[in-house]
C-alpha positions as MATLAB code, in Angstrom:
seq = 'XXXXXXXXXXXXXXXXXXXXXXXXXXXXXXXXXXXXXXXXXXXXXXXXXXXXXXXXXXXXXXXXXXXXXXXXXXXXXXXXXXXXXXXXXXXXXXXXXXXXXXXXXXXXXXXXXXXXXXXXXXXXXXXXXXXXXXXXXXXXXXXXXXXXXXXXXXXXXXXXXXXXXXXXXXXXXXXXXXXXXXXXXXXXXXXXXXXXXXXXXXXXXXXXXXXXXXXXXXXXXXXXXXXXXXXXXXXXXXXXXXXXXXXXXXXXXXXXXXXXXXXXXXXXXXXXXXXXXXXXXXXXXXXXXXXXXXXXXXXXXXXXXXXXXXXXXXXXXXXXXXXXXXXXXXXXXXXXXXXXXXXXXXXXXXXXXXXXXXXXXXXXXXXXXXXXXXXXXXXXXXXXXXXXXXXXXXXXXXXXXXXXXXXXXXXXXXXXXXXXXXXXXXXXXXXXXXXXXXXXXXXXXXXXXXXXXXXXXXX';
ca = [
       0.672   39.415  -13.928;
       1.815   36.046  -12.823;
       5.707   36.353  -11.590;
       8.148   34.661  -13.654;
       8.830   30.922  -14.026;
      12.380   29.855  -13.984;
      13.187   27.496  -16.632;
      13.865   24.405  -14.026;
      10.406   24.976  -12.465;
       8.184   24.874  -15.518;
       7.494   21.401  -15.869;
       3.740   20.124  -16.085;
       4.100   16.612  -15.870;
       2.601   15.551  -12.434;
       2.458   11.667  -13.090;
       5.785   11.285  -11.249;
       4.146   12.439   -8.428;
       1.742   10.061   -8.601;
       4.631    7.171   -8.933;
       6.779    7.882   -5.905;
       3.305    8.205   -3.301;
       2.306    4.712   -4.947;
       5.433    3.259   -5.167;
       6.349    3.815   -1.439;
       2.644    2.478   -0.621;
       3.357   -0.820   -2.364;
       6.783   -1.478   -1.212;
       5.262   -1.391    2.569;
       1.167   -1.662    2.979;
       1.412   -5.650    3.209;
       4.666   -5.498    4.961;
       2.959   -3.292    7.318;
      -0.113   -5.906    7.919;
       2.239   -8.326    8.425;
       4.509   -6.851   10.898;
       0.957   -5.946   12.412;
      -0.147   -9.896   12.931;
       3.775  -10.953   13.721;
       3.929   -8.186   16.495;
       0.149   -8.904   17.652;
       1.246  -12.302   18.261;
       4.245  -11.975   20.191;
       1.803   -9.999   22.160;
      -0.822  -11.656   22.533;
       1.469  -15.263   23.118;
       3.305  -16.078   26.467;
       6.446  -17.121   27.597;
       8.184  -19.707   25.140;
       5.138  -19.396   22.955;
       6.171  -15.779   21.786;
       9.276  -17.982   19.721;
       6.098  -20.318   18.034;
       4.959  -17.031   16.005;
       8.597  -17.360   13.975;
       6.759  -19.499   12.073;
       4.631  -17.586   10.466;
       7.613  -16.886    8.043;
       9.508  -19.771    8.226;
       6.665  -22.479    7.267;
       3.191  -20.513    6.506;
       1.569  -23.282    4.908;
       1.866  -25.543    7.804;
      -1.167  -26.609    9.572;
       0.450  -24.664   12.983;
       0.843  -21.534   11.303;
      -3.081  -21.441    9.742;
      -3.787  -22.429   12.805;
      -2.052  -19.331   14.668;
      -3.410  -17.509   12.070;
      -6.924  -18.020   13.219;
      -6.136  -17.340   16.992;
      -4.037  -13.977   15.860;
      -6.308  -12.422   12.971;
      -9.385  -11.239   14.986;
      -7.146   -9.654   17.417;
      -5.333   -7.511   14.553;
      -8.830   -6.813   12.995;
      -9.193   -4.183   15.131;
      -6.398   -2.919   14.611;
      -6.974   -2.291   11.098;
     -10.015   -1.037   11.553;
      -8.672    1.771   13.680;
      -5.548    2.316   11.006;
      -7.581    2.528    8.172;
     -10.365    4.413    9.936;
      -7.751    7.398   10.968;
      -6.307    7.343    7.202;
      -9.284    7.844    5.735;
     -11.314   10.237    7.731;
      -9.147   13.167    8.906;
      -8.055   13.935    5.109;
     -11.388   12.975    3.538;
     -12.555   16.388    6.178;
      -9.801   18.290    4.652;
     -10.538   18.131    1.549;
     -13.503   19.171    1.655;
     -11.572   22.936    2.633;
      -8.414   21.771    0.571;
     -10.013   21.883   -2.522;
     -11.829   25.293   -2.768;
      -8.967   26.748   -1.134;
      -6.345   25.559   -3.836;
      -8.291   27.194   -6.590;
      -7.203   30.600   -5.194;
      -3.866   29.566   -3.311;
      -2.635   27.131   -5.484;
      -2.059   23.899   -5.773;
       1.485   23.054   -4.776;
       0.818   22.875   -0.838;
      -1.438   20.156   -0.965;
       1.288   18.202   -2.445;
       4.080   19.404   -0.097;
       2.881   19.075    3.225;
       1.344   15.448    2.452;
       4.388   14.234    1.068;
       6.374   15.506    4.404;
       3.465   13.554    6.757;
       4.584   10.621    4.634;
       8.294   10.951    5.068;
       7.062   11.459    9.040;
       4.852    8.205    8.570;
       7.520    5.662    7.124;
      10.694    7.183    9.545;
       8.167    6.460   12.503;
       7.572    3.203   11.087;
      10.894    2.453   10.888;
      11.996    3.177   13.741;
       9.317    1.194   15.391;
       9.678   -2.234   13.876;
      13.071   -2.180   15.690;
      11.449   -2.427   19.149;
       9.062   -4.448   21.566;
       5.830   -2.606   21.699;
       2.317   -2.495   21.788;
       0.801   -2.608   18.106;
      -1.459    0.448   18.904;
       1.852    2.721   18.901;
       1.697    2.185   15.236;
      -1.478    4.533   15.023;
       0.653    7.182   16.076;
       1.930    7.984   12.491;
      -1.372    7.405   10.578;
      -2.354   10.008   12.667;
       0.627   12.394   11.928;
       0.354   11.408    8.221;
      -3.659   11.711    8.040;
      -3.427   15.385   10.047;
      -1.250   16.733    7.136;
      -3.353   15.469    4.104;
      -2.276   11.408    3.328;
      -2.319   10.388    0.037;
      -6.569   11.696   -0.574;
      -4.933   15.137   -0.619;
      -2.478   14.256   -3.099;
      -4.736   12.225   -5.420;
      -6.704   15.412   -5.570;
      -3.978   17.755   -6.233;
      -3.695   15.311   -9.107;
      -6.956   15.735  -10.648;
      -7.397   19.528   -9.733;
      -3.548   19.518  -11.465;
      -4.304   17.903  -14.859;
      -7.857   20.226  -15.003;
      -5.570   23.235  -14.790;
      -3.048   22.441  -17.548;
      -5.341   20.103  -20.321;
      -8.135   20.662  -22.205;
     -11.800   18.576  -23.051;
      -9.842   17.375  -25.866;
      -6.590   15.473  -23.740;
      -8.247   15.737  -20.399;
      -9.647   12.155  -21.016;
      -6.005   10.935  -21.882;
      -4.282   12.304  -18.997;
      -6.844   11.110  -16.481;
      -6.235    8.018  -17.613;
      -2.530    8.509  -18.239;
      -1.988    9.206  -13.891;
      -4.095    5.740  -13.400;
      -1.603    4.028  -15.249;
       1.177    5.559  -13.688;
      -0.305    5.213  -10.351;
      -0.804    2.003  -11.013;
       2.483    1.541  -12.274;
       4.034    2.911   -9.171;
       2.106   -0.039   -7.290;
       3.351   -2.458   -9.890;
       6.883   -1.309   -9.003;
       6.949   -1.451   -5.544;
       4.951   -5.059   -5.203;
       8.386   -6.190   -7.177;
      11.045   -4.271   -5.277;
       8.585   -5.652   -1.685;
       9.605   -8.889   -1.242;
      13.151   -9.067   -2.167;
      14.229   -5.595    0.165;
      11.705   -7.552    3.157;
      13.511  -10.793    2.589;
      17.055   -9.594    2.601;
      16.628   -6.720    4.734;
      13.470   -7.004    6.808;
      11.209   -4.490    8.007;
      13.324   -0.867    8.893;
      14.516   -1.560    5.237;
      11.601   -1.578    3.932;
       9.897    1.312    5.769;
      12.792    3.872    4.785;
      13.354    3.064    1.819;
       9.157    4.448    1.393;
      10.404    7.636    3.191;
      12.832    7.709    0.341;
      10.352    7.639   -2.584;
       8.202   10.440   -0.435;
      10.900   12.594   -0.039;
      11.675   12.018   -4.078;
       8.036   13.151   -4.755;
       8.595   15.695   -2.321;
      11.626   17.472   -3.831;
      10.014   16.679   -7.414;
       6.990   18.782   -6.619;
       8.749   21.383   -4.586;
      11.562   22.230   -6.846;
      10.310   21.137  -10.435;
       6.595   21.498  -10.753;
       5.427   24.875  -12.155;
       2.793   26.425   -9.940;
      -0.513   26.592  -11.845;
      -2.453   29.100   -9.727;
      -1.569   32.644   -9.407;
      -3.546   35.390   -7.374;
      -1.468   38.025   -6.522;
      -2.590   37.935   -3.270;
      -0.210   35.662   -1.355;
      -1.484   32.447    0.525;
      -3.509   32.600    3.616;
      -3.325   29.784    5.765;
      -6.213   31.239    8.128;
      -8.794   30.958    5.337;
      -8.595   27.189    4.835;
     -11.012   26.589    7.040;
     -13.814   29.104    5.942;
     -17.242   27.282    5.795;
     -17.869   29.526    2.572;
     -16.105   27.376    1.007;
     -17.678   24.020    1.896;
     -20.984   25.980    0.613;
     -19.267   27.628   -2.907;
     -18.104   23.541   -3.372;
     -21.847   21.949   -2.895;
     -23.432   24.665   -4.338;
     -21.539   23.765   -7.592;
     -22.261   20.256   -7.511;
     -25.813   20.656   -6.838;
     -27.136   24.256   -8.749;
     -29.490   24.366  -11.392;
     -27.919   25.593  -14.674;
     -28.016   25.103  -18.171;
     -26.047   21.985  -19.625;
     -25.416   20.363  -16.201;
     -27.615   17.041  -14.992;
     -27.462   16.935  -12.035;
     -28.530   13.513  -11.849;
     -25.610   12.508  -13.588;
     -23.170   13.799  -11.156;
     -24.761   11.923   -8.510;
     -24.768    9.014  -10.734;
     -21.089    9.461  -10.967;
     -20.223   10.127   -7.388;
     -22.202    6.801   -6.636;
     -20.341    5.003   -9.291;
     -16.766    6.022   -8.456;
     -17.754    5.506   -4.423;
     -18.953    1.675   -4.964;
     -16.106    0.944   -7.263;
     -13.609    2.303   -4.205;
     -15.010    0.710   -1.738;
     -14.447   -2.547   -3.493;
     -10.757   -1.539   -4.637;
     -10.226   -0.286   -0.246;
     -12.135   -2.800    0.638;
     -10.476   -5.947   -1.059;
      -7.444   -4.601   -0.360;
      -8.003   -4.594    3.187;
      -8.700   -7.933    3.620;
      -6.978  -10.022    0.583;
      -3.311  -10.487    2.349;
      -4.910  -12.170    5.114;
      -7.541  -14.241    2.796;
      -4.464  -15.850    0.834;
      -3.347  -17.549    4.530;
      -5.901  -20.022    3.669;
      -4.019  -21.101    0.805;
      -0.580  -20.960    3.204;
       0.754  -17.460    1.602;
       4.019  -16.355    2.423;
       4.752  -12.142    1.579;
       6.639  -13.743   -0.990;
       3.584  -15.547   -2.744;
       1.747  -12.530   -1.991;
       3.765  -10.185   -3.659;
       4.296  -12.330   -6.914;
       0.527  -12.858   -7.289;
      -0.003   -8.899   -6.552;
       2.299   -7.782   -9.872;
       0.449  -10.440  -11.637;
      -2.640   -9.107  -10.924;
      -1.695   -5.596  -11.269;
      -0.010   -6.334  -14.631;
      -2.915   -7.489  -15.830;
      -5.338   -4.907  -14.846;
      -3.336   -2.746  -15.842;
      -2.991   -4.352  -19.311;
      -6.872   -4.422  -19.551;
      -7.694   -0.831  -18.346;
      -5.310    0.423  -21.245;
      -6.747   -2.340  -23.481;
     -10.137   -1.580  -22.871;
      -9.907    2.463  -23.328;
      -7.616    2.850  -25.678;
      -8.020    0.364  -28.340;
     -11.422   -2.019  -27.711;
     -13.853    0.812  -27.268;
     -12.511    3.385  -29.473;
     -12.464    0.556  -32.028;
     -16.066   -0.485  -31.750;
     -16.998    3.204  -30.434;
     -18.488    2.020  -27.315;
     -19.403    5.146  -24.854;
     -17.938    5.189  -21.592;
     -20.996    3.935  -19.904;
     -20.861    1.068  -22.025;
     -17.123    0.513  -21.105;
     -18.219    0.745  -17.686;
     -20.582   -1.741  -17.505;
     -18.101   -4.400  -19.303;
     -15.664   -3.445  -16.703;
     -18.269   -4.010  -13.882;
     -19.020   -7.512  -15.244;
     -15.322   -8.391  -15.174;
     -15.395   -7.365  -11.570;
     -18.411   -9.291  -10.975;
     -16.362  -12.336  -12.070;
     -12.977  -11.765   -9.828;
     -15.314  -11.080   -6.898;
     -17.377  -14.637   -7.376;
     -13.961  -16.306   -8.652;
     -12.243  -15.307   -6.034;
     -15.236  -16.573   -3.114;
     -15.427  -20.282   -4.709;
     -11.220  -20.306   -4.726;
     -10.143  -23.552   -3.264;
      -6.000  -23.468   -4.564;
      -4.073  -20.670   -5.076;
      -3.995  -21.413   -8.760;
      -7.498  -19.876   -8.715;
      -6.601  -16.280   -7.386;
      -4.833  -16.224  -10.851;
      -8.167  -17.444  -12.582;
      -9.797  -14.407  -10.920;
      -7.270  -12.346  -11.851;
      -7.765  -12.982  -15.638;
     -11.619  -12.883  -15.306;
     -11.377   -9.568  -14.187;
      -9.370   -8.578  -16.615;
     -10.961   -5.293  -16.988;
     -11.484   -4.093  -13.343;
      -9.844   -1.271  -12.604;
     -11.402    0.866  -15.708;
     -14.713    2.215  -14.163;
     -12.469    4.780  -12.057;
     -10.581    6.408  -15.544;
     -13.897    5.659  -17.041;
     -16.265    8.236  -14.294;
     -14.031   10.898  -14.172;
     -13.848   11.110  -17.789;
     -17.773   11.309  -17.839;
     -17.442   13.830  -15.278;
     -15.370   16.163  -16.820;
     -17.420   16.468  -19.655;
     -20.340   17.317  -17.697;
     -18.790   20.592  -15.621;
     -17.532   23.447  -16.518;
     -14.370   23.567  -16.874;
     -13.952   26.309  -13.705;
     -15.773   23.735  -11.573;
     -13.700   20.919  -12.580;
     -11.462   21.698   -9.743;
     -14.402   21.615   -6.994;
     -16.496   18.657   -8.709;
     -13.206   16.710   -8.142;
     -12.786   17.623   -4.504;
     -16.109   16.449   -3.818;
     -15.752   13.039   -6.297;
     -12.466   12.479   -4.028;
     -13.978   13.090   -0.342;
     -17.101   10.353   -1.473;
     -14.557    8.172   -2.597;
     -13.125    8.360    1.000;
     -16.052    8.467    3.069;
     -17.170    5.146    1.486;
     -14.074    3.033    2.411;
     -14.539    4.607    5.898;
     -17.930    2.878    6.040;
     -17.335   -0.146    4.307;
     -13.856   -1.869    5.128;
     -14.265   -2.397    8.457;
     -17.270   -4.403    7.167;
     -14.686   -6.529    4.565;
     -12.972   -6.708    7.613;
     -16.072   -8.529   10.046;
     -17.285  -10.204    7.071;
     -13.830  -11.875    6.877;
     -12.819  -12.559   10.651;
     -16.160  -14.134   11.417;
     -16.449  -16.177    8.343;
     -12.639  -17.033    8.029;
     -13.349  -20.950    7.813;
     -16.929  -20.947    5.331;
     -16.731  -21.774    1.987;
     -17.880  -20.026    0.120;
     -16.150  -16.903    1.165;
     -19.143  -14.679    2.127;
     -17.026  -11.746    1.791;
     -16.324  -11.372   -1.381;
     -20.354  -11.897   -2.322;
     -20.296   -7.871   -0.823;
     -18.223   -6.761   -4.053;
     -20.018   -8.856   -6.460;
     -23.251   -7.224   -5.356;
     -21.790   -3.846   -5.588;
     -20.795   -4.029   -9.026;
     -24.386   -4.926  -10.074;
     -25.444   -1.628   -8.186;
     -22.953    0.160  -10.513;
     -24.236   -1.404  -13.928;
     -27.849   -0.135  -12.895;
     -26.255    3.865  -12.412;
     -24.357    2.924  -16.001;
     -27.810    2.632  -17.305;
     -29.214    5.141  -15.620;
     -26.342    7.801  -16.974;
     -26.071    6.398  -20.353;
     -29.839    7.702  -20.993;
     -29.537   10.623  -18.958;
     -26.258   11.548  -21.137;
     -27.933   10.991  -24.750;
     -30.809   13.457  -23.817;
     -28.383   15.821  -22.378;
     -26.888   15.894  -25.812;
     -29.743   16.094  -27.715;
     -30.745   19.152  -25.467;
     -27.926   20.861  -26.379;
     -28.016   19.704  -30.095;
     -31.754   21.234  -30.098;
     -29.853   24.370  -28.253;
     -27.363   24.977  -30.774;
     -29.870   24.667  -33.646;
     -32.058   26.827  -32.261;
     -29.305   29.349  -31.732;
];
């Protein structure tokens, strides 16, 4: 019998979550990058020169400041390589125990102990913007963070979350519900960014993340109702039994009755290519708008632009234009994949900044596919496998990234002066791979349902 709930801890709602982890990643990931290139070149500059890199605030779009730009950026690739490498591979190998082991221990601890690496990542931050040092100090709290689950944990907690408290019929909404929210957290913070940097500067900026991660911490600690019950307490040693990495695949990839399994591995491929072009874009954009003289300012007001209107399209796109002309969601996929297609080549042939807004509005539609996969995916597993099938969608959406931004990064440092920007050509391929795997599920998914049609009638 599960114990009883206080009325104060009942609450269901885990979007907020979602909000404060995104909000306090906004507010600080390009403030972070620059910091990064402003504390690389006082490195990496000597003597009186150290004073020159001021003016990569005070007049960006000068000719000297694109041209320290060039001289700084490859040394700072590396950098990012490393920080993004250690943020995405130490919880992408958790999660593959984290997830199997919430289904019998619950699901709160993934949520607490991630949010206190983040409060641990942003003080540390904080603290060491305030001092001389050598950039590669900064690793120090990815590493703390990444050890105790980073935000891959919590986006899985999420899913796993939502799966324990919906049903087929809302499951759909509420997937794509938490993307909006998540999204709206970004939104948020890209606003809040740029006027707490320029009035404050960088500690500022760094605690007031450890704020909104110690918000989402008390949120989930004190208000969220617990959704898993054993009875048999929580083991920490059993996290890392290997039975569980082999209960997790074997779901994904057993031979039943009303599961393709081509499909889910149509799926998994899907949401991976789409993430590596969200990580990978990401990565790299901040530093491909200094060839148009971007300040953080400029920066942040194109980023709620083009947030606002993704957002506006993934909403726009699922919840009126293809229930109104009853489009499936591998249809809906495949017009978000074109949009993509169209930021991606937009975006290599820009020239003026007034054409990272173009880009913006071409790809209206690009940040659907993600909502869009899961929901296919849900629909596809039983509803006790939900939980794993989402650990394992999660950990391939991380692995990719792992692979493919330090690419986005090369592709950008060597080719930071050709036009066209070769770079973005990578994304603009990979949405064409997605299309094809649209196709490929689309037919897979009508004979599915005729199978079980022909199932049913026979029964």
């Amino acid at each position: 019998m599960d114990p009883p709930i206080p009325s104060w801890r009942r609450l269901t709602f885990i979007e907020p979550v979602t909000f404060f982890i995104m909000f306090s990643f906004s507010i600080s990931d390009s403030v972070i990058t620059d910091m990064i290139v402003f504390k690389t070149c006082r490195k990496i500059m000597q003597g009186d020169e150290k004073n020159n890199c001021t003016i990569l605030y005070e007049n960006s779009s000068s000719d000297a400041a694109k041209a320290l730009q060039e001289i700084v950026q490859p040394h700072t690739a590396t950098l990012l390589v490393l920080k993004s490498s250690i943020e995405t591979l130490f919880p992408t190998i958790l999660i593959l125990f984290l997830g199997p082991w919430s289904d019998t221990n619950g699901r709160k601890p993934l949520l607490t102990f991630p949010f206190i690496g983040s409060i641990i990542y942003y003080s540390l931050f904080a603290i060491q913007s305030s001092f001389e040092i050598d950039t590669y100090w900064f690793l120090i709290p990815c590493l703390i963070s990444s050890l105790m689950g980073g935000f891959p944990t919590i986006l899985l907690t999420c899913f796993c979350y939502i799966t324990d408290v919906t049903d087929s019929q809302n499951r759909s909404w509420r997937l794509g519900f938490l993307d909006f929210v998540l999204f709206g957290g970004q939104l948020v913070g890209y606003l809040v960014s740029p006027v707490l940097f320029k009035e404050f500067g960088y500690c500022v900026v760094f605690a007031a993340s450890a704020v909104s991660c110690a918000l989402g911490f008390a949120y989930s600690y004190f208000f969220l109702r617990e959704t898993i019950y054993t009875g048999l307490g929580r083991s920490v040693k059993s996290v890392f039994e290997l039975t569980q990495i082999k209960d997790l695949f074997v779901t994904a990839t057993k031979k039943r009755s009303g599961f393709d399994r081509g499909i889910f591995l149509c799926c998994l491929l899907m949401i991976a290519f789409h993430d590596d072009m969200m990580q990978g874009t990401a990565t790299i954009v901040y530093l491909f708008t200094k060839r148009f003289g971007w300040s953080i300012m400029d920066f942040s007001t194109y980023s709620v632009v083009h947030l606002s209107v993704n957002m506006i399209g993934m909403m726009l796109l699922i919840k009126i234009i293809a229930p109104y002309l009853k489009l499936p969601e591998t249809v809906s996929i495949i017009i978000a994949s074109l949009s993509n297609n169209g930021n991606a080549l937009a975006k290599a042939f820009a020239r003026q900044s007034w054409h990272m807004y173009l880009a913006t509005g071409i790809g209206i539609f690009s940040l659907a596919p993600a909502s869009l996969v899961r929901s296919i995916i849900s629909k596809t597993i039983a509803k006790h496998d939900v939980g794993k099938a989402f650990a394992i969608t999660t950990t391939v959406e991380k692995i990719g990234p792992f692979i493919t931004t330090p690419l986005f990064v090369l592709l950008h440092t060597n080719f930071i002066k050709t036009y066209p920007c070769p770079v973005w050509f990578l994304p603009a391929v990979l949405t064409w791979v997605n299309i094809i795997l649209a196709i490929i599920v689309h037919y897979r998914w009508r004979r599915l349902r005729i199978k079980r049609l022909t199932r049913e009638t026979d029964e």
